[in-house]
N, C-alpha and C positions, 0 to 999 in steps of 0.2 A: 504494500500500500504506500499510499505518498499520502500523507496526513498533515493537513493545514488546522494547530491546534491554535483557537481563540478566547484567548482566557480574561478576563477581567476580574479583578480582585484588587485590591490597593497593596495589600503587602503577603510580600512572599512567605513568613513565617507562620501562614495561616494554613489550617488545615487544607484550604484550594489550594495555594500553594504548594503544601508537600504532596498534595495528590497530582495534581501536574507535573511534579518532578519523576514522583512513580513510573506517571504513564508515558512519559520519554521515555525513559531507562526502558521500562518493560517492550515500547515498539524498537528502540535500537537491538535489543538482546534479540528481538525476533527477527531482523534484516527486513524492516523497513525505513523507509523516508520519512522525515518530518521537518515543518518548517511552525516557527511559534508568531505568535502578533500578541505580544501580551501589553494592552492597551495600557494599563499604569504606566508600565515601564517605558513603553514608546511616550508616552505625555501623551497619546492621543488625542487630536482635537476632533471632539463628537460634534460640532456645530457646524451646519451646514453654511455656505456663505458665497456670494458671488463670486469670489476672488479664487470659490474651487473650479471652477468652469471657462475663466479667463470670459467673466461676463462684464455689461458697460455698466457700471452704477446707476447709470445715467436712464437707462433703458426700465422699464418694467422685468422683474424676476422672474420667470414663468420657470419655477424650478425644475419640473421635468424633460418639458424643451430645450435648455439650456445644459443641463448638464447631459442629453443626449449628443447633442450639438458636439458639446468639447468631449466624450467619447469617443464618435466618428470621426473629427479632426484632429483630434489629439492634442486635445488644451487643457486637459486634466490636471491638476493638482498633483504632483510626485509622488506624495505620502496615499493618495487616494488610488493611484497607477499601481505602485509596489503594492498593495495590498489585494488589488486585481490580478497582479502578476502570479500572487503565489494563490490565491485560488483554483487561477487557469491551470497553473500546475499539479494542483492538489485533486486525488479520486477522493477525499474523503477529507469532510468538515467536522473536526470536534471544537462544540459550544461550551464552553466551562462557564461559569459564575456562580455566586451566591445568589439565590431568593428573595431580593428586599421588595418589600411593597407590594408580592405579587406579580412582580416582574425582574425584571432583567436590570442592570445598574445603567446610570445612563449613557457613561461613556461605552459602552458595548451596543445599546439604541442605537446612540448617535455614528457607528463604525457599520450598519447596516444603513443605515439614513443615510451617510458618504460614501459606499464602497458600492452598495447595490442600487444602480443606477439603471436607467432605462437604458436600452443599447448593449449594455455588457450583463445585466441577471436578468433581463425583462424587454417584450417588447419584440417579440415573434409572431409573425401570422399564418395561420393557415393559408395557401394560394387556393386549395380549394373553395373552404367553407366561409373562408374571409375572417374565421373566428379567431381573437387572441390565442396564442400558444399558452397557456399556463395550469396550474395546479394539477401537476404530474406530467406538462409536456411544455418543458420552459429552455433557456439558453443553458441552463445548467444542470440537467437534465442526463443521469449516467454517474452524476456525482452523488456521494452518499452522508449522510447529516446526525450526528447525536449530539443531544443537550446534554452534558454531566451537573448538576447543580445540587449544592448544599443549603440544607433550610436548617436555623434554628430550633423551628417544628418538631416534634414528632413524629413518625412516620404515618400512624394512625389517623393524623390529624388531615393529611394530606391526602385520604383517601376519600370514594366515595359518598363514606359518611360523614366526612369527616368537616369542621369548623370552619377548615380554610380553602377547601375547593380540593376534587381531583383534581392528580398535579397535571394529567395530561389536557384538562382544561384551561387548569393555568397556562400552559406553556402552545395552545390554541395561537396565539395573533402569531408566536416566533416559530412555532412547528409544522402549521397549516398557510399563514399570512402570507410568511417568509421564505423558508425550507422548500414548503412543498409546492407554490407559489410559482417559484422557479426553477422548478422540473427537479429540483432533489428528493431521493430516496428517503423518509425519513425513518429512524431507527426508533424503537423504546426508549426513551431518556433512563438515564442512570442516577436516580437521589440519593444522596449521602441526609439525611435525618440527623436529628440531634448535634448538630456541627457546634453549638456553643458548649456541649457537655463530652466533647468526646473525650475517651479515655483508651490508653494504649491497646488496651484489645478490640477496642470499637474502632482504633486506625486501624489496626491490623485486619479486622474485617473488612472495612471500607477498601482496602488498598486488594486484598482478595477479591473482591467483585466488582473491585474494575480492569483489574489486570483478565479476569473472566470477561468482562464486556468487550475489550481490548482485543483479544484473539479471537473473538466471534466477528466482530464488525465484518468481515466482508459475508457472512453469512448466514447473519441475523435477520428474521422476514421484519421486510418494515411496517410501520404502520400502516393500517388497512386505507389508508383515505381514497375517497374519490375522484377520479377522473374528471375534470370540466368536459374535455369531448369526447364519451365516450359511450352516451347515451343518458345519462344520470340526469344534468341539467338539460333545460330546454335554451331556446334562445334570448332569454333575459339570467340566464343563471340562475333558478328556482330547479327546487326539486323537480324532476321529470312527475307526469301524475302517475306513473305505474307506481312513484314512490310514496303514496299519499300514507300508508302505513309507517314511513321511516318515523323515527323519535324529533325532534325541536333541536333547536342548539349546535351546539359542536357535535353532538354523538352524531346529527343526519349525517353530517359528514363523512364519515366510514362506512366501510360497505359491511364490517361487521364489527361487535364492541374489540375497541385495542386491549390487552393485554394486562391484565392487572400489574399494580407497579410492585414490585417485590423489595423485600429489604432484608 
């Protein structure tokens, strides 16, 4: 594999931290590639801005024209380029973070808001059907996607029944919106629980069931989602009627319930 790992976290002494160092170690030890973007580190600037597009101040913003513009031209932003660069090169995206607020931290948003642009993740057409290319048939599409993330939580908590949402609903706008959006595979996310109580044996488990997630990735089935053209939706993106029995929500979306999350 060639693994483009994307990790956000502020400091490296944190339990993300040392599980990202695991999961080098453990892909080097099995003769694969990887390349890191660990946005703290980089100072990543998560704020989108005209000045990433080589656009005129002067002009009206129109953000996604614009920054297609300077993809097909080639007026991108360097920091926004290299981070395309190793994408293009990568079969497989790992998503690391912590859990705050129910989502994603913001400089790791904002590294999707500048990186995944019209032109280079999006913005394919059928010549048939005239239909957009997306959610399971995008520009990046063959590439393969898992979320790893740590919640303070409980693991219980994070479950169907649970207080704070199933986590694969949480992880709905970045798993479905984003991932799958733009024709990536996506995987079961991996939750590490209890991350503010962990204790040696609970690393030591955590760091076993990801070095396990780690040597399945090329052959783990992914989430079950749906097809945009493939009969499922009609021509406004609603459920087809044959679908009229599916469930509401995020669950329509799968053609059958994903995977309970295990810990």
């Amino acid at each position: 594999m060639k693994v483009l790992w994307l990790f956000a976290h502020p400091d490296q002494r944190s339990l993300s931290g040392a599980l990202k160092n695991e999961g080098l170690r453990f892909l080097e030890a099995h003769g694969h590639q990887h390349q890191v973007s660990d946005l703290y580190a980089m100072k990543w600037n998560p704020v989108v801005d005209a000045a990433d597009y080589d656009h005129d101040p002067a002009d009206r913003f129109l953000v996604g024209a614009a920054s297609e513009r300077a993809y097909t031209g080639g007026h991108l932003s360097p920091d926004i380029e290299a981070e395309q660069q190793k994408l293009t090169w990568a079969d497989t995206l790992i998503v690391q973070f912590p859990l705050w607020w129910y989502g994603m931290p913001a400089i790791l948003k904002g590294w999707f808001d500048r990186v995944f642009i019209k032109g280079f993740a999006f913005g394919l057409t059928d010549p048939a059907s005239g239909r957009p290319r997306r959610y399971g048939d995008g520009r990046l599409t063959g590439k393969r996607a898992m979320v790893i993330t740590t919640a303070g939580a409980r693991a219980a908590t994070l479950g169907p029944r649970g207080v704070n949402g199933e986590l694969n609903d949480l992880l709905f706008p970045l798993q479905h919106g984003t991932l799958w959006y733009t024709g990536m595979s996506v995987l079961p996310p991996l939750l590490i629980p209890g991350a503010d109580r962990t204790t040696p044996t609970a690393y030591a488990t955590a760091a076993t069931r990801l070095r396990d997630r780690l040597l399945t990735l090329p052959t783990t089935t992914p989430l079950p989602f749906r097809h945009q053209n493939t009969g499922d939706y009609d021509d406004d993106l609603l459920l087809s009627p044959h679908l009229t029995a599916a469930p509401t929500g995020p669950a329509a979306h799968y053609t059958s319930p994903p995977p309970a999350i295990h810990v």
